[in-house]
Residue frames relative to the residue before (quaternion, step in Angstrom):
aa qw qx qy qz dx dy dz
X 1.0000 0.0000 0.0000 0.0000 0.00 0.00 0.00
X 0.0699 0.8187 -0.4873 -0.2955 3.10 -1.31 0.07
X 0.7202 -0.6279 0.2771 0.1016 3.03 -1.93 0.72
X 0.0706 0.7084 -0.6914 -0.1232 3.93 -0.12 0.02
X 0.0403 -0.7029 0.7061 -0.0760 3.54 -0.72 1.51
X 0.1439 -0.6492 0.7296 0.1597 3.65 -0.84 1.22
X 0.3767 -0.6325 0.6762 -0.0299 3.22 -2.08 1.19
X 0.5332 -0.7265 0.2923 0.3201 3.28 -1.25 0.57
X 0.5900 -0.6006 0.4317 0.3238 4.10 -0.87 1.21
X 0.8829 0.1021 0.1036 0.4464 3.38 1.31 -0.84
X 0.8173 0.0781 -0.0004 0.5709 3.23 0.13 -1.59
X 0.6038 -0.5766 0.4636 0.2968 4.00 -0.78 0.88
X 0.7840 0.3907 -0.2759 0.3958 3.48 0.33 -0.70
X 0.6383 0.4883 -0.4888 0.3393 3.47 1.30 0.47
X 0.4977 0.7282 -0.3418 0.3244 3.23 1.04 0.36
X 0.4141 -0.7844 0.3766 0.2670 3.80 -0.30 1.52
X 0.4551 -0.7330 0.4069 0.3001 2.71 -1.57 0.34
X 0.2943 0.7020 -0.5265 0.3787 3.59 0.92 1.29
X 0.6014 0.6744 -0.2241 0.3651 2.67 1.19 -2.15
X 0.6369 0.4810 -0.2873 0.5296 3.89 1.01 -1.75
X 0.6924 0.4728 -0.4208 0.3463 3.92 0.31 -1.12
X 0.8810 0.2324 -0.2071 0.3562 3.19 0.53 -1.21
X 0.2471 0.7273 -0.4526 0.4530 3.56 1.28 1.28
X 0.7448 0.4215 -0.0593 0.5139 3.10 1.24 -1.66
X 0.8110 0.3387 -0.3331 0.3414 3.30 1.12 -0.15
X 0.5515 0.5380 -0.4879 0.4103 3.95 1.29 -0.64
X 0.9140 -0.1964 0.3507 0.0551 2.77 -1.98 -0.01
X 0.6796 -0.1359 0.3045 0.6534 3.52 0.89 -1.68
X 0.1609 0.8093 -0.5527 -0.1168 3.50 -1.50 -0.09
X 0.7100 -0.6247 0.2615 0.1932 2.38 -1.19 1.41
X 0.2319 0.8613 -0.4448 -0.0809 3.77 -0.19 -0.18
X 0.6125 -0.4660 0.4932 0.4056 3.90 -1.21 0.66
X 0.8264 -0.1053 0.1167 0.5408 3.44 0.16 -1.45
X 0.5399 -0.6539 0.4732 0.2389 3.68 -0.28 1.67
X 0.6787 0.4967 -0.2712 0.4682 3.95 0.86 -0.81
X 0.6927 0.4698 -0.2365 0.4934 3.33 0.62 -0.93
X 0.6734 0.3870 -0.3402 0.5302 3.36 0.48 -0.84
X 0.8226 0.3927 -0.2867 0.2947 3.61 0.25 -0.82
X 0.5938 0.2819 -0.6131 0.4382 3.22 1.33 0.92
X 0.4106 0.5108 -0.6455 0.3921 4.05 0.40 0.29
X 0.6137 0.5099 -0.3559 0.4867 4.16 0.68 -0.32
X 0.7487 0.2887 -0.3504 0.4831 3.49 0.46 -0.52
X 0.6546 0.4087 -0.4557 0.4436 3.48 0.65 -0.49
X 0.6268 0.3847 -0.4427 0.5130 4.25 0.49 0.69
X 0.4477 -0.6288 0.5382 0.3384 3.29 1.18 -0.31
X 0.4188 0.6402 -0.5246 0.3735 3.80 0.41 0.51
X 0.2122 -0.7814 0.5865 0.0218 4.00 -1.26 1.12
X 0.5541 0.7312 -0.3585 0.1725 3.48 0.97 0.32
X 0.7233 -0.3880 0.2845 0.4953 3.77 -0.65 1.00
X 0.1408 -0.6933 0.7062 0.0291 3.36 -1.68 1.05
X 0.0691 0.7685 -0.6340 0.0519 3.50 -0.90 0.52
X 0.2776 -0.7393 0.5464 0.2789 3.64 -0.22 1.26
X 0.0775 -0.6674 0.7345 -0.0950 3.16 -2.10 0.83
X 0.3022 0.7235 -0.5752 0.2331 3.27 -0.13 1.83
X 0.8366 -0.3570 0.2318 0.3448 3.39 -1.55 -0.06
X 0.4384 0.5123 -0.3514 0.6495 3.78 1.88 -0.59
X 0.8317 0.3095 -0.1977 0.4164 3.52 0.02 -0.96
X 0.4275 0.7948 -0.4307 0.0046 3.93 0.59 -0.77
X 0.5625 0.6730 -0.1598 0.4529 3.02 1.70 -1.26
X 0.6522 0.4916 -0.2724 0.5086 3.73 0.28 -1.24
X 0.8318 0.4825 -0.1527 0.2281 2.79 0.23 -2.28
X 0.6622 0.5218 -0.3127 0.4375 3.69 1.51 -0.41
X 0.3108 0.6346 -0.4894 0.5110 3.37 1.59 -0.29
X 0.8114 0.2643 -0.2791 0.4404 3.40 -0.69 -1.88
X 0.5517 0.6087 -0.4712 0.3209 3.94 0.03 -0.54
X 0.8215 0.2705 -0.1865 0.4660 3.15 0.66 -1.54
X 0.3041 0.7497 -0.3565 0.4674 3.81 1.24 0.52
X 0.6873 0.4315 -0.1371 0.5680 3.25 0.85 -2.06
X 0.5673 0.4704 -0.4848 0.4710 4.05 0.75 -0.92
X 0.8030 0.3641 -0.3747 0.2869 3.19 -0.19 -1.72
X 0.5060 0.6493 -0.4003 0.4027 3.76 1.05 -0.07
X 0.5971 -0.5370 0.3936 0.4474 3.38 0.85 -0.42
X 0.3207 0.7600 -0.4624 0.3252 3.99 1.30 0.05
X 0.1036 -0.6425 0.7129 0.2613 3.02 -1.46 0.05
X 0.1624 0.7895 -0.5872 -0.0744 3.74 -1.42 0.24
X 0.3695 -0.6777 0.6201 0.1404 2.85 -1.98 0.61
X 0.3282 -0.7275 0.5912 0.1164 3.09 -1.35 1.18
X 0.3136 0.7922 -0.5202 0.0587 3.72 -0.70 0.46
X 0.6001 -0.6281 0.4354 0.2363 3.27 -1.22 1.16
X 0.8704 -0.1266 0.3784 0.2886 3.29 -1.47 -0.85
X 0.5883 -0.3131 0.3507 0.6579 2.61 0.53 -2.32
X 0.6892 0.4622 -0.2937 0.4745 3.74 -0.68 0.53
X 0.7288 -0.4262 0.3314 0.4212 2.88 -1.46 -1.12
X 0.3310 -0.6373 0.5862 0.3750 4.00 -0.79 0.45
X 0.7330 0.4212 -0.4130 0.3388 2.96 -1.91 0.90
X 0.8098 0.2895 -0.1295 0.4935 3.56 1.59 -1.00
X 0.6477 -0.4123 -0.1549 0.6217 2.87 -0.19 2.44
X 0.6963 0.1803 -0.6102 0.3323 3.71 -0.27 1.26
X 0.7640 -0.4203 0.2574 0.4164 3.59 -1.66 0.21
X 0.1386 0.7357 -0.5937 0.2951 3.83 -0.94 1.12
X 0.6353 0.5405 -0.2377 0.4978 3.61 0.76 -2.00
X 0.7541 0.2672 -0.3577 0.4816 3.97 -0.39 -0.50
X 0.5253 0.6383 -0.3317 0.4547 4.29 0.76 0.10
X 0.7349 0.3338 -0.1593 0.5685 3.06 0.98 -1.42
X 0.5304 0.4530 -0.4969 0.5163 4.06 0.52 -0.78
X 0.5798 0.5140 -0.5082 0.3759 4.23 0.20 -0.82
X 0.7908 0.5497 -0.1849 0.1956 2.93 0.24 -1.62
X 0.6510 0.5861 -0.1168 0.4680 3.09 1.58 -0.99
X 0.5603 0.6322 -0.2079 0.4931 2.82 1.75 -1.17
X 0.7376 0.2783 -0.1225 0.6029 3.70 1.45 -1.03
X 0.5275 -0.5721 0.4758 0.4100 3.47 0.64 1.10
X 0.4916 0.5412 -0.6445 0.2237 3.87 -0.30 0.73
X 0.4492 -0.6336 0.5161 0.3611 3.15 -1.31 1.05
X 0.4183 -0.5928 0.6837 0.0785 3.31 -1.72 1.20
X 0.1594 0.6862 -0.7079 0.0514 4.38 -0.84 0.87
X 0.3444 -0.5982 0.7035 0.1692 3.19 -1.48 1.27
X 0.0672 -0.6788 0.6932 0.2328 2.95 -1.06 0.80
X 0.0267 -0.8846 0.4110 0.2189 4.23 -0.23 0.65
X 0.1871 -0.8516 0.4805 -0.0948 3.31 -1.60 0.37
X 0.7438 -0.4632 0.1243 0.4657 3.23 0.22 -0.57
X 0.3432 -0.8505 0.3803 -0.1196 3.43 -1.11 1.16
X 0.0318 -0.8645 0.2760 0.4189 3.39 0.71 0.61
X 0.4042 0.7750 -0.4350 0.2160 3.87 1.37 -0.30
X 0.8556 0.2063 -0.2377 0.4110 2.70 0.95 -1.62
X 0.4821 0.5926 -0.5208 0.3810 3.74 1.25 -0.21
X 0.5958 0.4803 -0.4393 0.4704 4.04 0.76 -0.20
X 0.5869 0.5409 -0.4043 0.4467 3.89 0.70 -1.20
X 0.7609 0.4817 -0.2764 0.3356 3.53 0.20 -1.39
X 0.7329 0.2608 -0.2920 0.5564 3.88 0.95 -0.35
X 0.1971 0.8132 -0.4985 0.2267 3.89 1.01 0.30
X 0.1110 -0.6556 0.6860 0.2954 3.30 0.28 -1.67
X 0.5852 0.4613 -0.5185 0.4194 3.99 0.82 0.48
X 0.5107 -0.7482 0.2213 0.3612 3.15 -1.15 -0.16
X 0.4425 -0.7850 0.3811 0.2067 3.30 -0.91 0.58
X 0.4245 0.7145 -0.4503 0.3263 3.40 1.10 0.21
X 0.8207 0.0162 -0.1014 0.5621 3.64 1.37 0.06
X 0.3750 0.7430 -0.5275 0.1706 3.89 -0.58 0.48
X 0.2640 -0.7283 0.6224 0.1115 2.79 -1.74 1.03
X 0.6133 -0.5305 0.5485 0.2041 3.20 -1.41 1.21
X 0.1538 -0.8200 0.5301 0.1515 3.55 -1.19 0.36
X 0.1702 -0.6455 0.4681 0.5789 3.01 2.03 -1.05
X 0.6819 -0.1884 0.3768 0.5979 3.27 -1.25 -1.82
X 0.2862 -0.7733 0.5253 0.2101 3.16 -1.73 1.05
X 0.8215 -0.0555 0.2491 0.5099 3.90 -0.78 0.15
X 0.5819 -0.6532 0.4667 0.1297 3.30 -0.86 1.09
X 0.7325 0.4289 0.1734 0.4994 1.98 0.16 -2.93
X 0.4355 -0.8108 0.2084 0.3310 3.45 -0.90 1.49
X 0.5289 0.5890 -0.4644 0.3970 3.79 1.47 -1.06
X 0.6212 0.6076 -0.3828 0.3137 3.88 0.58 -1.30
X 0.6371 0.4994 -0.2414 0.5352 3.80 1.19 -1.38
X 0.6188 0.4724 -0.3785 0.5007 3.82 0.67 -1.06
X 0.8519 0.2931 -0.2277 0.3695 3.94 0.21 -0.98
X 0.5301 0.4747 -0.4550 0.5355 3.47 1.33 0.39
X 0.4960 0.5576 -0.3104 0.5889 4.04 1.23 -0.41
X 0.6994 0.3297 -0.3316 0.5405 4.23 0.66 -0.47
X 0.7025 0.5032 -0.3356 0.3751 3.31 1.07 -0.54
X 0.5934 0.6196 -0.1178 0.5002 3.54 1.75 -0.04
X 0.4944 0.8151 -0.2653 0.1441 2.40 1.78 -0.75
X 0.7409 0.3888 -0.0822 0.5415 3.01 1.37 -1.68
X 0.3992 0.7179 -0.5109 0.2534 3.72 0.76 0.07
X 0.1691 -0.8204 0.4990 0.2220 3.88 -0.83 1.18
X 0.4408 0.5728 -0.5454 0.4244 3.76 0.26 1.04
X 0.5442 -0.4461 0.6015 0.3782 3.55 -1.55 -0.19
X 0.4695 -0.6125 0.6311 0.0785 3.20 -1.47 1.50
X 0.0385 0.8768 -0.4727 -0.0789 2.96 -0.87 0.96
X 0.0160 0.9521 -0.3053 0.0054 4.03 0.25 0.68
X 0.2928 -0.7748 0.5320 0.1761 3.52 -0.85 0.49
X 0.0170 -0.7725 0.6276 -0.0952 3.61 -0.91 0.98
X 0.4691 -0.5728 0.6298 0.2351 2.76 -1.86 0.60
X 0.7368 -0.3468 0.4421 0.3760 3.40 -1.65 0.81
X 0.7597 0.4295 -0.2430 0.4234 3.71 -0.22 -1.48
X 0.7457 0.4725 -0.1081 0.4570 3.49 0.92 -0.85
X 0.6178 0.5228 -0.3982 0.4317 3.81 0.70 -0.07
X 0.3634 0.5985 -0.4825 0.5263 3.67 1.00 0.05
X 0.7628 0.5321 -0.0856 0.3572 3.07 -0.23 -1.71
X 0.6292 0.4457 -0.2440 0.5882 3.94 0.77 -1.27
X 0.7307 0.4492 -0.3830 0.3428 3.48 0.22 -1.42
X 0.6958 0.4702 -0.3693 0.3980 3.76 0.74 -1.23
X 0.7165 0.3869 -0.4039 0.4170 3.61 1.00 -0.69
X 0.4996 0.4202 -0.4998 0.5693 4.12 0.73 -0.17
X 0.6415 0.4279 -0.4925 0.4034 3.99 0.01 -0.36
X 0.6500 0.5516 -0.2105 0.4785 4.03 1.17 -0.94
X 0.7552 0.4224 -0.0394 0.4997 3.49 1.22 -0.93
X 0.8025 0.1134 -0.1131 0.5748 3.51 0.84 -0.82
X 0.4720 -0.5629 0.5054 0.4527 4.01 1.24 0.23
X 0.6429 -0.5689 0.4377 0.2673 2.93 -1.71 -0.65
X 0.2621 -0.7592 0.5694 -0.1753 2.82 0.12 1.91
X 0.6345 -0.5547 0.4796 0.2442 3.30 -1.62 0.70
X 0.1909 0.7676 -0.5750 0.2091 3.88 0.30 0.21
X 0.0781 0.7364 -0.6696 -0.0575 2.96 -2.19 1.01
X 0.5780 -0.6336 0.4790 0.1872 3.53 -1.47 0.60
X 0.1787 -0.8640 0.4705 -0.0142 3.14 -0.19 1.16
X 0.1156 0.8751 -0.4628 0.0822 3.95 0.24 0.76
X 0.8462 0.1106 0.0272 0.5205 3.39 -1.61 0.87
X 0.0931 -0.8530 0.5037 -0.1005 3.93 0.36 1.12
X 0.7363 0.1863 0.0463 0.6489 3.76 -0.35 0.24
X 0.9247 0.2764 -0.1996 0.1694 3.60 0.58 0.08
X 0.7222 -0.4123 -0.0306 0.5546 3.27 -0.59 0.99
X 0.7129 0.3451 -0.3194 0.5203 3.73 0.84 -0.92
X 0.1532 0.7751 -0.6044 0.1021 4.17 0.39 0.19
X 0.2037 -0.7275 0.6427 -0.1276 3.30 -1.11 1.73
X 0.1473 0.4514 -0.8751 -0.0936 3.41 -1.31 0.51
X 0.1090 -0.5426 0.8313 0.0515 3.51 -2.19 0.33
X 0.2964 -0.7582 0.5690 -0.1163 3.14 -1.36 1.45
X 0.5120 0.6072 -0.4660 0.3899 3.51 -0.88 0.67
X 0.6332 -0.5417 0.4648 0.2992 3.17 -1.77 0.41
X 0.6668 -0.4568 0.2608 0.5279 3.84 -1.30 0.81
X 0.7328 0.4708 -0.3962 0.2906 3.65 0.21 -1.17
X 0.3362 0.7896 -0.3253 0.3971 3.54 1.48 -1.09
X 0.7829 0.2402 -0.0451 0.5721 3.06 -0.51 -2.07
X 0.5593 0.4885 -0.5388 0.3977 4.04 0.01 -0.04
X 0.8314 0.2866 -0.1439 0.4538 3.38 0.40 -1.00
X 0.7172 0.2338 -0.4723 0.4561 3.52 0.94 0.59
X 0.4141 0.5633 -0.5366 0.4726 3.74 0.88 0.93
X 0.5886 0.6646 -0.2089 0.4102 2.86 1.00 -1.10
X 0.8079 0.2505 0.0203 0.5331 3.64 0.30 -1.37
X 0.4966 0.6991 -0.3672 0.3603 3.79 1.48 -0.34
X 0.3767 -0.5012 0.6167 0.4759 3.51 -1.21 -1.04
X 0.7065 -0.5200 0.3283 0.3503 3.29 -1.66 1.98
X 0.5388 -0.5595 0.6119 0.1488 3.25 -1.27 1.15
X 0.0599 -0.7984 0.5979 -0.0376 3.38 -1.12 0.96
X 0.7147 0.4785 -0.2759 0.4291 3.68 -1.02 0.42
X 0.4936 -0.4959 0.5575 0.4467 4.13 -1.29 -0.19
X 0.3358 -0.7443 0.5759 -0.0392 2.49 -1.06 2.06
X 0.2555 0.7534 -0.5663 -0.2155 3.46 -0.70 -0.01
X 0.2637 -0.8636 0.4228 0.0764 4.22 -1.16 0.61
X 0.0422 -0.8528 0.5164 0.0649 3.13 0.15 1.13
X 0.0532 -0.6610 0.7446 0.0765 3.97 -1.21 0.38
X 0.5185 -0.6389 0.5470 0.1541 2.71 -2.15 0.94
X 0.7539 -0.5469 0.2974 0.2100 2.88 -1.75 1.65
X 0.7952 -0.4521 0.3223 0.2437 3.51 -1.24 0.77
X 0.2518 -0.7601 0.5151 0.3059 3.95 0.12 -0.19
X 0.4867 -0.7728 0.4068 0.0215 3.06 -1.11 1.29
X 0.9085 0.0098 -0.1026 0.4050 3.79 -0.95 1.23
X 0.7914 -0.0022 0.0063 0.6112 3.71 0.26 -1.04
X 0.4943 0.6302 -0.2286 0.5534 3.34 1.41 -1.32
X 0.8937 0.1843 -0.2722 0.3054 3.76 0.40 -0.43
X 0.2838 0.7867 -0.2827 0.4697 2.95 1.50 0.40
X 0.7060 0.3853 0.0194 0.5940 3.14 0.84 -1.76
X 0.7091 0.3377 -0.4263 0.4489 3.69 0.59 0.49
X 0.6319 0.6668 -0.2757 0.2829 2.89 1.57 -0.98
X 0.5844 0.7137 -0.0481 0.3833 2.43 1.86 -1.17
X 0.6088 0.4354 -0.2567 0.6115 3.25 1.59 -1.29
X 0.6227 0.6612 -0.1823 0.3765 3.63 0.43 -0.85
X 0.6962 0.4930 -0.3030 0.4247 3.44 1.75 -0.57
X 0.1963 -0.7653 0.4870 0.3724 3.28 -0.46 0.11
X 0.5526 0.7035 -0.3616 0.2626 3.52 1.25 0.50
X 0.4974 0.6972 -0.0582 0.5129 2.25 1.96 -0.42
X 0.7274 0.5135 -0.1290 0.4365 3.17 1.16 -1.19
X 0.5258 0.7616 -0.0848 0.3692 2.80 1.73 -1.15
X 0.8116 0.4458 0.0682 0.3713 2.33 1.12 -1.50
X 0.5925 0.4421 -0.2851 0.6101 3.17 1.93 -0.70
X 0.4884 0.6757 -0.3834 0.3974 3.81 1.15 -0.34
X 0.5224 0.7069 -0.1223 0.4609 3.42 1.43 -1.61
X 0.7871 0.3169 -0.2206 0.4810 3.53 0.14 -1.84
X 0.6137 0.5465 -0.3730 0.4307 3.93 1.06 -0.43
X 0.6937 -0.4953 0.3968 0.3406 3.57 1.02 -0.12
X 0.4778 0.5941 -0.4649 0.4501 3.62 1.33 -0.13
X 0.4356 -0.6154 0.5449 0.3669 3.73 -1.37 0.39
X 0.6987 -0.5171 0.2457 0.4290 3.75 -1.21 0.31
X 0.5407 0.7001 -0.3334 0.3262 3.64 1.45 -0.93
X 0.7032 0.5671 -0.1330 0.4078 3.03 1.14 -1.94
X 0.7177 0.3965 -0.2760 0.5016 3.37 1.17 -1.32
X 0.6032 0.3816 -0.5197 0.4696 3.59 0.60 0.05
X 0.4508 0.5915 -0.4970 0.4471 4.09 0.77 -0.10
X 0.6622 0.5423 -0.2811 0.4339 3.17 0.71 -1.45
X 0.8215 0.4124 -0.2597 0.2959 3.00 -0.18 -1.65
X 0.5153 0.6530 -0.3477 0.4326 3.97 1.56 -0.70
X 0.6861 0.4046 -0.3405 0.4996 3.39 0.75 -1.52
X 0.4117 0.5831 -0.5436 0.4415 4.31 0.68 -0.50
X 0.8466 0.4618 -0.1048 0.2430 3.19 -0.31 -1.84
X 0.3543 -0.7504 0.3537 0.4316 3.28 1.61 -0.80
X 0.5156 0.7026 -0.3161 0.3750 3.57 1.33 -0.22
X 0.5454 -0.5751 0.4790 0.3773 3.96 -1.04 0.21
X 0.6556 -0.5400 0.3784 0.3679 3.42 -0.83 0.07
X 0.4784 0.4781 -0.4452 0.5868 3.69 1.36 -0.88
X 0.7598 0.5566 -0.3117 0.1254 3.66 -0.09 -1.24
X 0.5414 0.6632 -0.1826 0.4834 2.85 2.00 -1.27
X 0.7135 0.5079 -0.2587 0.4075 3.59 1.00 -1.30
X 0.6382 0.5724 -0.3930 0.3326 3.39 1.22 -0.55
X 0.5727 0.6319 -0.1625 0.4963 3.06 1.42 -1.14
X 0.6194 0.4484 -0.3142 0.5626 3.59 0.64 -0.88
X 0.7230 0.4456 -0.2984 0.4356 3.80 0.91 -0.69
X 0.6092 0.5341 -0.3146 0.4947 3.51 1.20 -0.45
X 0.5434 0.6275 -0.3208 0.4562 3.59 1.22 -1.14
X 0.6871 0.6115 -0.1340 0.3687 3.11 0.91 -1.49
X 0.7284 0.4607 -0.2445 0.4443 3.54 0.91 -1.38
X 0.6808 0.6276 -0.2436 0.2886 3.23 1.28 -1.37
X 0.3753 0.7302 -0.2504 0.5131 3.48 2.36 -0.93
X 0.8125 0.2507 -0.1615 0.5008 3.28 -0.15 -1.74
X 0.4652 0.5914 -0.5893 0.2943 4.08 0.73 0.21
């Protein structure tokens, strides 16, 4: 068989006690980083085979994996932390397997999406996962417009270096949405930060460098008439534009329409350019 054994995001003691049996009992396991995993093994006191299984290797390695099943093996697949398969390497393992009639057993546990969703205070009655967005900043800005309209809670992983940067463009792209920073999960330093996009822009922004797995959830789009009418307030094309019909020139009304919105003038133009592209799509 094989195994998807989620591991702990953080603290050791969230980890089940299946998860430990059936560590201790297959064959091989699979692991992201053979080191990492093999001290969450010594600290249970478990001696079973390590065989690394990352994103350089994902290809090969699922060949020989599903080789060792059809041999009669058991394995276990496990990430880092969390769950395999969800935005780390797992998904090309399991399609094999299936492909060779092996039976496929979650073994589940912990997660940081949803262990971050569940203390949020947003809601949870719908959300979509993004994984990680766009590096590179236009790519992150036009995958954020493409979200724009989505009615669930956004949900995202980031790097430390990189949440500055995300927050000011979701603060440019989605207004000022409810949104929170999730940091260091399960662990001794565990962070939720609260506040609206512009908020958290400007105190990442002006803070000391964020440290640790980040994860960032923002609240879901407004619905029917209700979303219209933010979207609307929220635009700066819009604003622009009503500034305009009153007789202001275009400079001024984009001055205008920034100081509305709470945003700088550079910030406003970007947005007014994104508004823009998404139109003429």
């Amino acid at each position: 068989m094989l195994y998807i054994v989620s591991t702990p995001i953080g603290n050791l003691e969230d980890i089940t006690q299946r998860a430990l049996r059936v560590l201790g009992e297959v064959d091989v396991i699979a692991c992201e980083d053979t080191r990492h995993t093999r001290r969450l093994l010594t600290h249970f006191g478990i001696d079973t085979p390590t065989i690394s299984y990352h994103e350089h290797n994902e290809r090969e390695r699922a060949e020989e994996l599903v080789q060792r099943l059809r041999n009669g093996e058991s394995v276990a697949v496990v990430s880092d932390a969390g769950t395999p398969g969800i935005n780390d390497p797992g998904f090309r393992l399991v399609r094999e397997a299936i492909a060779n009639s092996i039976p496929v057993v979650p073994v589940p546990g912990p997660s940081a999406l949803i262990t971050a969703l569940v203390a949020s205070g947003l809601a949870t009655d719908e959300f979509f996962f993004g994984g990680f967005l766009p590096a590179k900043a236009n790519a992150r800005r036009a995958r954020l417009a493409e979200l724009r309209a989505v009615p669930a809670t956004l949900i995202f992983y980031e790097a430390p270096h990189r949440i500055a940067a995300t927050l000011n463009d979701a603060s440019e792209i989605l207004g000022a949405r409810d949104a929170v920073v999730a940091r260091e999960l399960t662990k001794l330093h565990e962070e939720f930060v609260r506040g609206n996009l512009n908020e958290l822009a400007e105190q990442f922004s002006s803070g000391d460098k964020a440290r640790g797995e980040i994860v960032l959830m923002i609240a879901r789009a407004a619905v029917g008439t209700e979303k219209h009418k933010v979207e609307e307030k929220q635009s700066v094309a819009a604003l622009v534009a009503e500034f305009e019909a009153q007789g202001i020139d275009h400079r001024a009304a984009l001055k205008k329409a920034a100081r509305a919105l709470g945003l700088t003038r550079d910030a406003a133009y970007r947005r007014l350019m994104v508004e823009r592209s998404i139109k003429d799509s």
